[in-house]
C-alpha positions in Angstrom: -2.5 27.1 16.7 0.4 26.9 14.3 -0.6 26.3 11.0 1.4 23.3 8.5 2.0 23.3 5.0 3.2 20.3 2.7 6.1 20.9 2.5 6.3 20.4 6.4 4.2 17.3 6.3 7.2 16.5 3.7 9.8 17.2 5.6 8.7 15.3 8.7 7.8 12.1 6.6 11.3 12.0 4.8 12.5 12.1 8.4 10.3 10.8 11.0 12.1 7.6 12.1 15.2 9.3 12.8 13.3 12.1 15.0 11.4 9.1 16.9 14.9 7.6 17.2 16.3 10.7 18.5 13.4 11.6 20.6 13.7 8.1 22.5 16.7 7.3 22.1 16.5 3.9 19.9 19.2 2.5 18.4 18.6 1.9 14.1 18.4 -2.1 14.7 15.0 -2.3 13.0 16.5 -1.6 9.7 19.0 -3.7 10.0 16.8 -6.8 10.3 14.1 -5.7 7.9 13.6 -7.7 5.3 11.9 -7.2 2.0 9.1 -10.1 0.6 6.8 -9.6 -2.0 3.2 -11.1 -1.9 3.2 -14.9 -0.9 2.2 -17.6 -3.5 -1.4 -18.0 -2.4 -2.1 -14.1 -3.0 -0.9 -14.3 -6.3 -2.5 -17.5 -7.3 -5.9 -16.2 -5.7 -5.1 -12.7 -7.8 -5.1 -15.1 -10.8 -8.0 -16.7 -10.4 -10.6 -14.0 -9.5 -9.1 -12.3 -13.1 -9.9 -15.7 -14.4 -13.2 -15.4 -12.8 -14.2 -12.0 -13.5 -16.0 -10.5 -16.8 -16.4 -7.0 -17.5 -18.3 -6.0 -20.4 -19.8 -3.3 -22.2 -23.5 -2.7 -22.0 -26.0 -1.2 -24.7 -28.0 0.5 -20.9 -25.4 1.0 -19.2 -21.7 1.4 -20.0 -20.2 -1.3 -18.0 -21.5 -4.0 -15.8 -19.4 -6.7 -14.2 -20.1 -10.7 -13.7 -18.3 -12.6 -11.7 -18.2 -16.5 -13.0 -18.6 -19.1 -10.2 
């Protein structure tokens, strides 16, 4: 068995869509069409309110507990 090192697993990450595209042949149209979005509205808004909700304190027995306020 053939050992790897990092800077194998490196090597192959940097490049692994273009080996799978060469190994079968697939044309680079996936990138073309891929588009970049950020978290929808509803993720941020819930975000918000579970830091709205959330209260982390210090304890005198233990060093942190957390409440979360309903």
């Amino acid at each position: 068995m053939q050992d790897f090192t990092l800077d194998d697993l490196s090597h192959f990450a940097k490049h692994e869509r273009r080996l799978i595209q060469e190994i079968f042949n697939i044309e680079d149209t996936v990138d073309k069409q891929e588009v970049v979005s950020g978290p929808s509205d509803e993720s941020i808004s819930r975000i918000i309110a579970y830091n709205k909700a959330l209260s982390v304190r210090k304890g005198t027995k233990i060093k942190h507990y957390q409440l979360l306020l309903n």
